[in-house]
C-alpha positions as a printed NumPy array, in Angstrom:
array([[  0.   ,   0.   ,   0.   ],
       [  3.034,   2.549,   0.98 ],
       [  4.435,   1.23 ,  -2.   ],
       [  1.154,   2.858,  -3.863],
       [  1.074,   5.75 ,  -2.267],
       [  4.462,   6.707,  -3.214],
       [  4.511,   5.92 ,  -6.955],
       [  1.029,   7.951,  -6.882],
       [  2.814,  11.221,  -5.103],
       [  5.347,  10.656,  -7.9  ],
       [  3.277,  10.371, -10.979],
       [  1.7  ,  14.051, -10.058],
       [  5.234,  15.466,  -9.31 ],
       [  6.198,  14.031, -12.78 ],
       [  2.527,  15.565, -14.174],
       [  3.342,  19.023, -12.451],
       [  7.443,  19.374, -13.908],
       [  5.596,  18.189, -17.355],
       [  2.994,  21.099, -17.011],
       [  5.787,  23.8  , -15.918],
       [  7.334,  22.686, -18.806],
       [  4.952,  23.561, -21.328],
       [  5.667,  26.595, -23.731],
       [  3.522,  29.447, -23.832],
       [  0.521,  29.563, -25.982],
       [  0.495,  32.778, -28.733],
       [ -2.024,  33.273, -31.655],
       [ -1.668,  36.484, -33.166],
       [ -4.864,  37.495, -35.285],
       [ -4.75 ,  40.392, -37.894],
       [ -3.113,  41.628, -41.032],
       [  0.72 ,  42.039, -40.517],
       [  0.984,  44.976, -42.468],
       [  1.402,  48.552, -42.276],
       [ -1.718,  50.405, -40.657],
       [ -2.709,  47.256, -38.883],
       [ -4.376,  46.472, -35.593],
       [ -2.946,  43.444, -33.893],
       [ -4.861,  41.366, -31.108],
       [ -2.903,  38.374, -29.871],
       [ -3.851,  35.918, -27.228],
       [ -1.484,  34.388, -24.532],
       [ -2.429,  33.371, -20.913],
       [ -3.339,  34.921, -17.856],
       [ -0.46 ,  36.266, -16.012],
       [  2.002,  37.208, -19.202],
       [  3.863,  40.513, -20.066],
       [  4.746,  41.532, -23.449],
       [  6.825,  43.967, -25.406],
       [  6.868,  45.164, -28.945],
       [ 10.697,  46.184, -29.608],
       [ 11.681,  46.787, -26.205],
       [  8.378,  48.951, -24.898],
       [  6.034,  47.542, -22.595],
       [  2.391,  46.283, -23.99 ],
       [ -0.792,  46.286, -21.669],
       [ -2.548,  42.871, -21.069],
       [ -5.484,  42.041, -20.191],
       [ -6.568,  39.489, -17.363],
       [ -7.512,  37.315, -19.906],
       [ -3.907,  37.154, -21.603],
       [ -5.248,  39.025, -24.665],
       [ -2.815,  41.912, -25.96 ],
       [ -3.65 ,  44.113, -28.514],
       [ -1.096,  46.753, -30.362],
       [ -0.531,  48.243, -33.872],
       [  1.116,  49.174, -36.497],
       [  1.066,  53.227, -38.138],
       [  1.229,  53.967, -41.958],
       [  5.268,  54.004, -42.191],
       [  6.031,  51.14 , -39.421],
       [  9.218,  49.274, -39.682],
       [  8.759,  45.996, -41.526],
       [ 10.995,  43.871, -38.738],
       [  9.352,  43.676, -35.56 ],
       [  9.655,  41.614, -32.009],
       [  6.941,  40.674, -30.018],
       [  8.082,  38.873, -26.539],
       [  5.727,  37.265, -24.58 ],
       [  6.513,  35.932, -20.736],
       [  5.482,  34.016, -17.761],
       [  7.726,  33.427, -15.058],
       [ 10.976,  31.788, -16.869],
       [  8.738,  30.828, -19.604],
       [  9.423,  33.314, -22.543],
       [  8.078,  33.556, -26.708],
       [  9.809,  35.59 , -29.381],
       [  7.716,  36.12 , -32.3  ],
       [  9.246,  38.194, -35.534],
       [  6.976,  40.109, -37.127],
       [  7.451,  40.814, -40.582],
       [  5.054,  43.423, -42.308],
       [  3.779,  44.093, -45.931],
       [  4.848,  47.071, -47.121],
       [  2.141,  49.103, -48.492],
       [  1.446,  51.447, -51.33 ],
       [ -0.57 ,  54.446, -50.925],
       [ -2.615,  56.112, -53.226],
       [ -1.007,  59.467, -54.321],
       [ -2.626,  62.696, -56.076],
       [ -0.291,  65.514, -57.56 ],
       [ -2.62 ,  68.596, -58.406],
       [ -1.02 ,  71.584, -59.381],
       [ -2.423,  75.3  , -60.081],
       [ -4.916,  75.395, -56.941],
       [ -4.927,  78.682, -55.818],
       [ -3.106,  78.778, -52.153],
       [ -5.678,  80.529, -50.54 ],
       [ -8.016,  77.211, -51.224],
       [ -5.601,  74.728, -49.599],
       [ -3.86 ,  77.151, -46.856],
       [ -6.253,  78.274, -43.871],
       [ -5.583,  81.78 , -42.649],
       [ -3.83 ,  82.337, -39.197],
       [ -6.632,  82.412, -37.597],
       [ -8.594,  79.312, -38.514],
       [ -4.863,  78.145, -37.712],
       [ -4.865,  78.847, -34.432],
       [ -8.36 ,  77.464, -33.759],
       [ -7.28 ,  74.423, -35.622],
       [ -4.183,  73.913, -33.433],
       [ -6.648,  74.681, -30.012],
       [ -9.047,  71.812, -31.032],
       [ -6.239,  69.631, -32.281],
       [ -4.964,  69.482, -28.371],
       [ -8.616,  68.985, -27.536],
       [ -9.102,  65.647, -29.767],
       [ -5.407,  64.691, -28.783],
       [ -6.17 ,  65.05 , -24.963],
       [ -9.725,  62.945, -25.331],
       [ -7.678,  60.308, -26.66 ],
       [ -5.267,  60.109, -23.956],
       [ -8.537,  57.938, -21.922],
       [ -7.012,  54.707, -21.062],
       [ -9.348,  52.32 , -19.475],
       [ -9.328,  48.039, -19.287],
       [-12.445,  47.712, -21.032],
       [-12.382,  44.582, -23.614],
       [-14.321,  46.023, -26.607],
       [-12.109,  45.4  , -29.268],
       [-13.011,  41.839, -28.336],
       [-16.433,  42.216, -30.214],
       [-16.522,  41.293, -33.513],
       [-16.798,  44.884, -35.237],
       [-19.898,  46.189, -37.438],
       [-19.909,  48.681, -40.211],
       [-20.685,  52.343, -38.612],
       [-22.725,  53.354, -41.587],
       [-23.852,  52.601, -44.954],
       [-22.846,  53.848, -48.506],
       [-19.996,  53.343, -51.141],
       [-16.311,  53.79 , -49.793],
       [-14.883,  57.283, -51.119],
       [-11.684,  57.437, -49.481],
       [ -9.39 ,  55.302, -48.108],
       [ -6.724,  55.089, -45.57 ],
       [ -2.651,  56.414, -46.341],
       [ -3.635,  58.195, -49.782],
       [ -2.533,  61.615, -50.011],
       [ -2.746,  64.781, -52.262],
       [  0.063,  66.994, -53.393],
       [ -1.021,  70.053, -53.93 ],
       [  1.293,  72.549, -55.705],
       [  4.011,  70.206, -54.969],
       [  3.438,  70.737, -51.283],
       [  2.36 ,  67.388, -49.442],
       [ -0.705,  67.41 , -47.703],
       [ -1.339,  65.211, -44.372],
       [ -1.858,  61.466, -45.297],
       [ -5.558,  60.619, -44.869],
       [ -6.069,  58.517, -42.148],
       [ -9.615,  57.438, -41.802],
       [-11.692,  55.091, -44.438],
       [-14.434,  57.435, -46.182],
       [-18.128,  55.792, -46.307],
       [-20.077,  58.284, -48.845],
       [-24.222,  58.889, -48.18 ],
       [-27.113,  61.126, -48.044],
       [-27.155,  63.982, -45.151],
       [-28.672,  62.407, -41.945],
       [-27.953,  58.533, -42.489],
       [-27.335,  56.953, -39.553],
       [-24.127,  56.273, -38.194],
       [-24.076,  53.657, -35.046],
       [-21.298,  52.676, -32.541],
       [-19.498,  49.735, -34.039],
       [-18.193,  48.39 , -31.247],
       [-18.947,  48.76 , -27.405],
       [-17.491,  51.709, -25.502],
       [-17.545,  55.031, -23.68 ],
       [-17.721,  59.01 , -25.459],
       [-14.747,  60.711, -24.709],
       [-15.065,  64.018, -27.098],
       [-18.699,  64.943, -28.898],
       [-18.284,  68.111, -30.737],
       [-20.58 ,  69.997, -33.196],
       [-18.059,  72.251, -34.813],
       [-14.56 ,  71.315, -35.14 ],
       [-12.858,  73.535, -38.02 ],
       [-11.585,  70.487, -39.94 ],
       [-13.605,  67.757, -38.967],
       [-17.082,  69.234, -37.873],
       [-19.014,  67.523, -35.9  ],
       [-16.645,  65.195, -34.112],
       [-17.415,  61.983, -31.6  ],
       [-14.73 ,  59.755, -30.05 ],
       [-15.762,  56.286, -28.469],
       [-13.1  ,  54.646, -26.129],
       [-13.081,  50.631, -26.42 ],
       [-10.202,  49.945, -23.32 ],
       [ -6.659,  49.063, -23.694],
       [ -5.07 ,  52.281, -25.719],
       [ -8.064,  51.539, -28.607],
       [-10.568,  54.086, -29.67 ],
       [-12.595,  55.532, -32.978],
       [-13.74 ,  58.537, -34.578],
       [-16.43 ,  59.998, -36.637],
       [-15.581,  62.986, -38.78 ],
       [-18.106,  65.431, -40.38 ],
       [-21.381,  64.506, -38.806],
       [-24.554,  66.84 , -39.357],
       [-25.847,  65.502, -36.245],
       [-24.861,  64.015, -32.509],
       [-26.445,  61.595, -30.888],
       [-24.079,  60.818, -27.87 ],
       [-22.399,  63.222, -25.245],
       [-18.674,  62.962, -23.48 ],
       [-19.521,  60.194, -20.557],
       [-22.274,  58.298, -22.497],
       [-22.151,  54.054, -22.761],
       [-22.806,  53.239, -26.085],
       [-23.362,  49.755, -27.248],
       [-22.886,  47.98 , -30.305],
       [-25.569,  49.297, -32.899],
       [-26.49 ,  52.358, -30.872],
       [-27.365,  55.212, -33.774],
       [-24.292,  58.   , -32.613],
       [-24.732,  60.635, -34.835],
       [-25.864,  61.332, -38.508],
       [-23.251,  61.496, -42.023],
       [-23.135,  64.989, -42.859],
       [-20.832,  67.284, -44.632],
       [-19.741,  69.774, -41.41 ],
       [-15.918,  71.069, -41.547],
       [-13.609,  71.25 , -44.486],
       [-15.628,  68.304, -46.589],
       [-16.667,  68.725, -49.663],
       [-19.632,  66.269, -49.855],
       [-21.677,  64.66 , -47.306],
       [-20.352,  61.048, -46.191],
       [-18.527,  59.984, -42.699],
       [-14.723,  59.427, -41.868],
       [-14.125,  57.312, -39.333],
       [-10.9  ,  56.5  , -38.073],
       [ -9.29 ,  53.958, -35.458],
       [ -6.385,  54.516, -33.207],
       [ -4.323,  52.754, -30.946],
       [ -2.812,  55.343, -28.955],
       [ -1.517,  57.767, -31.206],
       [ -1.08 ,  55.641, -33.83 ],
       [ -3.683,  56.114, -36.527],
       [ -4.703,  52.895, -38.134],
       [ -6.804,  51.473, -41.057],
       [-10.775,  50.799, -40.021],
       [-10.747,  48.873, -43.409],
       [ -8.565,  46.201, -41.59 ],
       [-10.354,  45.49 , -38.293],
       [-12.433,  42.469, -39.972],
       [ -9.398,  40.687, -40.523],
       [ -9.192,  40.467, -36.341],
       [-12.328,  38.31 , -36.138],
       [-11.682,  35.769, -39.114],
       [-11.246,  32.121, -38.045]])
C-alpha cells in the first residue's frame, strides 16, 4: 500500500514538472501589415513587449497593439510568464498608398488663414487630450460592425500633393451617403469628445473601447451621444453629414491605438477564423 502511495505522489510530481514545462501559448490574429491592428492571445499572467516597450494585457492574456502607416517591416513581439518566454518576428507588408499631384490650386483654397490656424491647433490638443482615456475595457473583443452605410470614397494612407506641397496622409476610411444617415457605434465603448463644430472635422465623436483603442467619426450633421455616455454595439451616434472642411456629405471614421492612426478597413481581418 506505501508502496502505492508513493509511486502515486510521484506520478503528479512528474505531471506538475511536465505542465511547468509547457511553452507558452500565442495566436496572433490580424493583417501584418502597415496600418494594422494586432490582437494576440497568450495566458493569464504574461507581459509583453513590442521592440523593447512595454504592452498592456489584459486578465484574460489578450494583448492588442498596432502598427502606423510608415512602421518598420521587422518587428519583435516577446511574450513571458515566469521563466517561460516567446519571441515572435513580425514581418510586415509594405504598403502602397494612393497618391494625387494637383497643381495650379490657388493657395488661398488649400492654406487656412492664421486664424482658422490657431483654432485648428486649439481643437487639435482637444481631440489629442480625449484620446489620452485609457481604461481596461475589452471592446475590441467584439466582432466589429460597419458604422454606416454607402460606397467607400476614401481610403486610408492616400494623399494629395497640392502645388508640390504634401498634404497630411488621410487617415480614416471614407463611407459616402445622403445627409442624416445613420451612423451607429461599431463596437462597445464610452464618449470621450462629442463636438458639433470642429474647423476640420465638424461635428466630431470619439468612443473609447479599453486598452489604448478608440474611434472617430468625422463630419457629422448631427450628434447623438455626449462625453460620458455608454454606447453599445448598434447604438445610432450621430448622422453622415458634410460639417468642416468636406466637400460632400459622407462619414470618416478613423481607429487609433494610442496615437497611432490605423486602417478601419482592416479590423475584420481580427475576427476571421
Amino acid at each position: 500500500m506505501r508502496k502505492m502511495i508513493v509511486a502515486a505522489a510521484l506520478a503528479l510530481c512528474s505531471a506538475n514538472v511536465a505542465s511547468a514545462d509547457e511553452p507558452l501559448s500565442l495566436e496572433i490574429k490580424g493583417s501584418l501589415t502597415q496600418g494594422a491592428l494586432i490582437l494576440a492571445k497568450s495566458e493569464p499572467g504574461v507581459t509583453a513587449t513590442l521592440n523593447g516597450e512595454a504592452l498592456q494585457v489584459t486578465e484574460q492574456g489578450y494583448i492588442v497593439f498596432g502598427f502606423p502607416r510608415k512602421a518598420e517591416l521587422e518587428n519583435t513581439l516577446v511574450v513571458s510568464k515566469g521563466e517561460k518566454t516567446i519571441t515572435k518576428e513580425l514581418k510586415l507588408e509594405p504598403r502602397e498608398y494612393k497618391i494625387d499631384r494637383v497643381d495650379g490650386v490657388p493657395q488661398k483654397t488649400v492654406t487656412p488663414d492664421p486664424e482658422q490656424v490657431k483654432r485648428a491647433r486649439k481643437e487639435a490638443e482637444k481631440v489629442w487630450l480625449a484620446r489620452q482615456k485609457e481604461t481596461t475595457r475589452t471592446d475590441f473583443l467584439t466582432a466589429i460592425t460597419k458604422p454606416a452605410e454607402g460606397r467607400i470614397s476614401g481610403v486610408y494612407g492616400s494623399q494629395r500633393i497640392f502645388n508640390g506641397e504634401p498634404r497630411n496622409p488621410h487617415y480614416g476610411e471614407d463611407i459616402a451617403g445622403p445627409t442624416g444617415t445613420p451612423v451607429k457605434a461599431p463596437w462597445p465603448g464610452e464618449v470621450v469628445l462629442a463636438e458639433p463644430d470642429l474647423f476640420y472635422s465638424g461635428g466630431t465623436i470619439i468612443i473609447e473601447h479599453g486598452y489604448k483603442v478608440n474611434t472617430t467619426y468625422l463630419h457629422l450633421s448631427e450628434l447623438h451621444v455626449e462625453v460620458g455616455d455608454k454606447v453599445e454595439q448598434g447604438d445610432s451616434i450621430g448622422a453622415i453629414g458634410a460639417t468642416g472642411r468636406a466637400t460632400g456629405p459622407h462619414l470618416d471614421w478613423r481607429v487609433n491605438w494610442g496615437n497611432e492612426r490605423l486602417d478601419p478597413a482592416l479590423l475584420p481581418q481580427l475576427y476571421q477564423d
